[in-house]
C-alpha positions in Angstrom: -104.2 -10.3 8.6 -104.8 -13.7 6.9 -106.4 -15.1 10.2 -108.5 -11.9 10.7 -109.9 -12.6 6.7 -110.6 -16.3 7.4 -112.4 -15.5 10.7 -114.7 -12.9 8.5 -115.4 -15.3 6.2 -116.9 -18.0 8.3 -118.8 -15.2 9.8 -120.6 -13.9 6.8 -120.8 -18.3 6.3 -122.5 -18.5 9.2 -125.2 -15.3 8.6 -125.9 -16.9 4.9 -126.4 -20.6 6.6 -129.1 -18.4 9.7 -130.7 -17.1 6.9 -131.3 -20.0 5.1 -132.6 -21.6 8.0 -134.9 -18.5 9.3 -136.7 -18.0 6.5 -137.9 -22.1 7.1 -139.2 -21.1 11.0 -139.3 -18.5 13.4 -137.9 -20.2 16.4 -135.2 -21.5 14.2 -134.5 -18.0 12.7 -134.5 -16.3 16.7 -132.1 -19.4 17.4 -129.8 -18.5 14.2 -129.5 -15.2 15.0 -128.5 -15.7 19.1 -126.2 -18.4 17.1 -125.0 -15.5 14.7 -124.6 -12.9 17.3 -122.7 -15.5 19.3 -120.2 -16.5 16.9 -119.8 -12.7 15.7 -118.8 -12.3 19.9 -116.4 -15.2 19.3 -115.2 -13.8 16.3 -114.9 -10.3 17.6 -113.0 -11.6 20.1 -111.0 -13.4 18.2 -110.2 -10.4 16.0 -109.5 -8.6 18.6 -107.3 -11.7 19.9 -105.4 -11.0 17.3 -105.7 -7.5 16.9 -103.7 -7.5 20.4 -101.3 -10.5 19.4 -100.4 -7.9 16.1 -99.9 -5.1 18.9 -98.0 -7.2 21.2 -95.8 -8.0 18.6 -96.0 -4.6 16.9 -94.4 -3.5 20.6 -92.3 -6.4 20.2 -90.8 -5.3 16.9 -90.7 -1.8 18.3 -88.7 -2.9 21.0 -86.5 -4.8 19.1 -86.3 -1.6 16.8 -85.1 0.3 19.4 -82.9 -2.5 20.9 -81.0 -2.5 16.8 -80.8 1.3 16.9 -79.6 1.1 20.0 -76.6 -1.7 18.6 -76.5 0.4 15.8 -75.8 3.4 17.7 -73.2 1.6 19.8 -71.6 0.0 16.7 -71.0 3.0 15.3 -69.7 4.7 18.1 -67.9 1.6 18.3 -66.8 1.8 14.6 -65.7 5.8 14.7 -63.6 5.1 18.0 -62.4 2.4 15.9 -61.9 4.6 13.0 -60.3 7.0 15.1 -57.7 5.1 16.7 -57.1 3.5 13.6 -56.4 6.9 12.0 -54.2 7.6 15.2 -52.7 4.3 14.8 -52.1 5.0 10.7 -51.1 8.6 11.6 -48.4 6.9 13.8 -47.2 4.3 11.6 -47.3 7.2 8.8 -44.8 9.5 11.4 -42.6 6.7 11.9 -42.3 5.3 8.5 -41.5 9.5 7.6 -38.8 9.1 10.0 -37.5 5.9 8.8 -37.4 7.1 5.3 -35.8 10.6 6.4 -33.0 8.1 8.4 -32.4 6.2 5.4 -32.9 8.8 2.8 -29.8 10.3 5.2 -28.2 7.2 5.1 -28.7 6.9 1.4 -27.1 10.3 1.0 -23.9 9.9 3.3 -23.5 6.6 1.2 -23.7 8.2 -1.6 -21.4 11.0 -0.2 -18.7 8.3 0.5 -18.8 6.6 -3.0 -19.0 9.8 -4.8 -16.0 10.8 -2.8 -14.3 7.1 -3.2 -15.3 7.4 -7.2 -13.8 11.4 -7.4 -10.4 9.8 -5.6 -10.6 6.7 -7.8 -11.2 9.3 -11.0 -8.8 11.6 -10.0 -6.1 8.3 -9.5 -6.9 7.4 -12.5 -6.6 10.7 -14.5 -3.2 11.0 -12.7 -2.5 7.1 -13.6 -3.6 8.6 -17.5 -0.9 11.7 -16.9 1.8 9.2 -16.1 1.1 6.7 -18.8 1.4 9.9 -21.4 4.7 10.8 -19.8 5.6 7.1 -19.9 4.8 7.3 -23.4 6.3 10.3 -24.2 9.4 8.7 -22.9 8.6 5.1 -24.5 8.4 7.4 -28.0 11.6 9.4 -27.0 13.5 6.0 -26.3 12.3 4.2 -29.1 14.1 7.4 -30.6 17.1 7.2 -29.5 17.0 3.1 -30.1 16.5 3.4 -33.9 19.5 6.6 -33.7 21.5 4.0 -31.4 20.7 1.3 -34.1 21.7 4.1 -36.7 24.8 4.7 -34.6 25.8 0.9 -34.9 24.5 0.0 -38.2 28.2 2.2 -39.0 31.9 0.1 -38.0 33.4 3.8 -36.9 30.1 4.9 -35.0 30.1 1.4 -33.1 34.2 2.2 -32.3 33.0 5.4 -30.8 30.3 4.0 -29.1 32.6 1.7 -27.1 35.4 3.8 -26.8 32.8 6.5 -25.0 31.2 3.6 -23.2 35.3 2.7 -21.7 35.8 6.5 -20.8 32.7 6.7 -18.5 33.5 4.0 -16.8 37.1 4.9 -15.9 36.6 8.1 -15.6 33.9 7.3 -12.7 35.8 4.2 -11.2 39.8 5.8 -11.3 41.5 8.5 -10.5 42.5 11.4 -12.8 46.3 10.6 -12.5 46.0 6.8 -12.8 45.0 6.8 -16.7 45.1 8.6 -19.8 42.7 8.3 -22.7 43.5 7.8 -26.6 47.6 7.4 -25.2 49.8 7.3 -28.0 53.4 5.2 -27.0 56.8 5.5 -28.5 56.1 3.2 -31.6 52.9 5.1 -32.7 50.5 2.8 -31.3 47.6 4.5 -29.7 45.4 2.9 -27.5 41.8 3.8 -26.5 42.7 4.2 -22.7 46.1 2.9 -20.5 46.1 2.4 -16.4 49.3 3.7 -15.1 49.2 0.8 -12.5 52.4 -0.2 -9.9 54.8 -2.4 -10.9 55.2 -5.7 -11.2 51.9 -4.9 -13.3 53.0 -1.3 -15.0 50.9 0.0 -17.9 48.1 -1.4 -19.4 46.2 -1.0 -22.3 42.6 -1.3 -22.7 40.8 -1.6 -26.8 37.5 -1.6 -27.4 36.1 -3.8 -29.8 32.6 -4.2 -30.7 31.7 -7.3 -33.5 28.5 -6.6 -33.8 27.4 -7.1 -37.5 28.6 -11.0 -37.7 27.0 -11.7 -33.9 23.5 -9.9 -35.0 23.0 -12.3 -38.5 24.3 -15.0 -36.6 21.8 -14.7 -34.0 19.1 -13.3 -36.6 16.4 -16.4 -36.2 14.8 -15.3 -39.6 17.7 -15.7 -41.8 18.3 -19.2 -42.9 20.8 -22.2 -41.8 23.5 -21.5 -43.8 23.8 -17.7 -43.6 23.4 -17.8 -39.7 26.6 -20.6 -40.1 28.3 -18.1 -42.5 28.0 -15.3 -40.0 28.9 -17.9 -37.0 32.2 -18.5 -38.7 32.7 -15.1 -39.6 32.4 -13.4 -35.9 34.5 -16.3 -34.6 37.0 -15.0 -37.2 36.6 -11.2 -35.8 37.2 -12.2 -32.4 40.5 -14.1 -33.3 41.5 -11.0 -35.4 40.7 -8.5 -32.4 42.6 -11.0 -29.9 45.7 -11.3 -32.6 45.9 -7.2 -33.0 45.4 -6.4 -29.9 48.6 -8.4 -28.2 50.2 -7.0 -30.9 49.8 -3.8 -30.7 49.5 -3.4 -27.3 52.0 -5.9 -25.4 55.1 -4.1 -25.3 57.8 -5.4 -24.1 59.3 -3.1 -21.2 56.9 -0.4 -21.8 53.4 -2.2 -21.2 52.5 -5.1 -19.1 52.6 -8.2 -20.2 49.1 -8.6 -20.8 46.0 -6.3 -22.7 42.5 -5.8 -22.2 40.1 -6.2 -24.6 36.6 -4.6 -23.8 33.4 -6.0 -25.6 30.9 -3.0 -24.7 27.5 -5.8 -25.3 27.0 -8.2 -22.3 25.4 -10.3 -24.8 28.2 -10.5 -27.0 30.8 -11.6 -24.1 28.4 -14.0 -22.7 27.7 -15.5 -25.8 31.7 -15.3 -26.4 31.8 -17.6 -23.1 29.1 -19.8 -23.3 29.5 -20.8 -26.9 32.7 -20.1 -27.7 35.8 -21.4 -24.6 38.0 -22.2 -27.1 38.5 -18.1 -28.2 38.7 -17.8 -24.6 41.9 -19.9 -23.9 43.0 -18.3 -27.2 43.3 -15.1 -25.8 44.3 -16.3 -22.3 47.7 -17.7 -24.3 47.8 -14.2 -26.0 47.5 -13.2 -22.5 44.5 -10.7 -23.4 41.8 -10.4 -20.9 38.1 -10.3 -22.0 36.0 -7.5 -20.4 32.4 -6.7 -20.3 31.4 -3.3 -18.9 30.2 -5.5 -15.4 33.8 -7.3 -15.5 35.4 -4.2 -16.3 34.1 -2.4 -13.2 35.3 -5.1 -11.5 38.6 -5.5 -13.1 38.8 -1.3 -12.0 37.8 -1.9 -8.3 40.9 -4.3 -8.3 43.0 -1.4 -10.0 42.0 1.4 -7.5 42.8 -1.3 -5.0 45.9 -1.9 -6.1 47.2 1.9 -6.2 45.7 2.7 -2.9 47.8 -0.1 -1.4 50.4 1.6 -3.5 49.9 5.1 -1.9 49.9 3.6 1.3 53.3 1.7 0.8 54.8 5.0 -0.4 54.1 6.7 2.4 55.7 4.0 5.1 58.7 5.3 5.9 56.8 8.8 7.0 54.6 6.9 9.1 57.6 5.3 10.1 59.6 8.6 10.9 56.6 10.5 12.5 56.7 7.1 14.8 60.0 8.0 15.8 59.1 11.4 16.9 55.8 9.9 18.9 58.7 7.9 20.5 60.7 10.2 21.2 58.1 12.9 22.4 56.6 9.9 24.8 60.5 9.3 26.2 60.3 13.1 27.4 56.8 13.0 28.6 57.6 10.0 30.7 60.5 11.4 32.1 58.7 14.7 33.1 55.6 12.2 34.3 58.2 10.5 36.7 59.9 14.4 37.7 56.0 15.7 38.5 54.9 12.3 40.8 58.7 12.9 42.6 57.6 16.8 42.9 53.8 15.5 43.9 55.3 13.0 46.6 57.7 15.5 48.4 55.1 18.3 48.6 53.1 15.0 50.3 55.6 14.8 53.2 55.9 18.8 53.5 52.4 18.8 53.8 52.2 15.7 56.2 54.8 17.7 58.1 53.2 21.0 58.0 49.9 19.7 59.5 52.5 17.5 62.0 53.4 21.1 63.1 49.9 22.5 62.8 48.3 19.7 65.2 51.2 20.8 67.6 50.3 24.4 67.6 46.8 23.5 67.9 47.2 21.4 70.8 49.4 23.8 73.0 46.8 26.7 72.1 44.3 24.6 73.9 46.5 24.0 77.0 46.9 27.4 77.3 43.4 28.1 77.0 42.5 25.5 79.9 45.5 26.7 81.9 45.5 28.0 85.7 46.8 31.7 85.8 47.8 30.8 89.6 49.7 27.8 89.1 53.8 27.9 89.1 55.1 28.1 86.0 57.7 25.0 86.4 54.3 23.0 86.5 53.1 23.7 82.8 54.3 21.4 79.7 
């Protein structure tokens, strides 16, 4: 549009200039005007030079309008088949995440099964673990009871004799027969002691006391109570052990009516070990008095030994029985060896009859046979 403006300008130039000059001469203004007419031709043409050139490229943008909607066309057919597999593809990745989720949602939940299942167990453990504590502690609460009525029981000197004394019947009574002992046995003198085995001689009858020092051994081993009262009460359970060691081969030693030895029985294990570990000297004292310390361990032991002792005693009492029905066995084997020897005489003879019977019966046999195979025609003086 530019060019086609220019090109008019220098036209209309060009009639002003022929104008000028025509109105100087005729010839000139004839020439001017061919001039003027030919370079309105030239211009003409060149408008319409570029009147085409526009069209051509008018055509050219047309085509190339049609050649982008075309592109555009195929883009977006491009871009929906895009869009549609993409929606396909997100539709699948959407299906198969939903399934993923749904497998470990399921997973989640069985997990969650088995630990709510492990934590009920582990719960229910643990409220039975609670129940047995509370009965542990019912019992803890009942024996701390009877601990402060046993300390009650012991705080008393009679209480802790009965203790013992009941402590020395249980164990006898469970270790011994009925007939081997006797409880609270009073002797010709008036001396009763808390329990006597009736054992076999050379031993014979022997007493067993209960004794039980337990105020002196508890101060002295009282780690509260100061250096001199724990020496005090040192000196003074050494001096109850001697006493009970002194009164008890005194009482109970008698001569041809007891053995010649006692039994003391300390019913602590703490008292007669620290009685043994601390104190040997008390022991040899009462070796010499020929009393024998007992715990309730040693004193099962010393019982086994007893029991022992009697059943060997039983069994010696009852030799010569053994000895007689011996005899008997001897005599009844004597008779059964005899008729043994009668029978295989009886057994051998009937041997030989038989041998001799089936001698006989081979015989018999045989001349049957003869007889069978014999010649009804031939003489008489020629058959066997």
């Amino acid at each position: 549009m530019q060019q086609q403006n220019l090109l008019q300008y220098q036209a209309g130039s060009v009639k002003c200039q022929a104008r000028h000059v025509a109105g100087n001469s005729p010839y000139w203004r004839y020439f001017m005007e061919f001039f003027v007419l030919i370079v309105l031709l030239v211009v003409t043409v060149l408008i319409l030079v570029q009147l085409g050139i526009a069209l051509h490229a008018n055509a050219q943008q047309s085509t190339r309008l049609e050649m982008l909607t075309r592109s555009l066309e195929s883009l977006t057919e491009q871009a929906d088949a895009r869009a549609r597999k993409s929606e396909e593809t997100v539709a699948k990745l959407v299906d198969a995440n939903n399934q993923r989720l749904e497998q470990i949602g399921e997973k989640v939940e069985q997990r969650l099964d088995r630990g709510f299942e492990k934590t009920s167990k582990v719960f229910e453990d643990v409220l039975k673990r609670l129940v047995e504590i509370d009965k542990a502690q019912e019992k803890i609460a009942e024996l701390s009871g009877n601990v402060v009525s046993l300390q009650e029981v012991l705080s008393d000197k009679r209480s802790r004799g009965a203790f013992g004394e009941v402590q020395l019947t249980g164990l006898i009574s469970n270790m011994m027969p009925e007939n081997s002992y006797s409880l609270q046995h009073t002797f010709n003198n008036g001396v009763r002691a808390d329990c006597v085995l009736f054992l076999p001689e050379p031993t014979g009858t022997l007493c067993i006391d209960s004794k039980f020092p337990l105020e002196s051994y508890q101060r002295m081993t009282d780690l509260s109570a100061g250096d001199a009262d724990r020496a005090t009460a040192e000196r003074q359970f050494r001096q109850d052990i001697k006493k009970h060691i002194k009164d008890i081969s005194a009482k109970y030693i008698i001569p041809g009516e007891t053995s010649e030895g006692a039994v003391m029985f300390i019913p602590a294990e703490a008292v007669f070990s620290e009685i043994h570990s601390r104190y040997p000297d008390l022991v040899e004292e009462a070796q010499r008095a020929r009393v024998w310390l007992t715990s309730p361990t040693t004193m099962m032991a010393v019982l086994t030994t007893a029991r022992a002792v009697l059943k060997d005693a039983a069994t010696r009492k009852q030799v010569h029985i053994i000895q007689k029905h011996l005899t008997i066995l001897a005599q009844d084997f004597g008779r059964f060896q005899t008729r043994m020897d009668k029978l295989a005489n009886h057994i051998g003879m009937a041997h030989k009859d038989v041998g001799d019977v089936q001698t006989s019966a081979r015989k018999i046999t045989s001349r049957f046979e003869k007889i069978e195979k014999a010649d009804l025609a031939q003489p008489a003086d020629k058959l066997e």
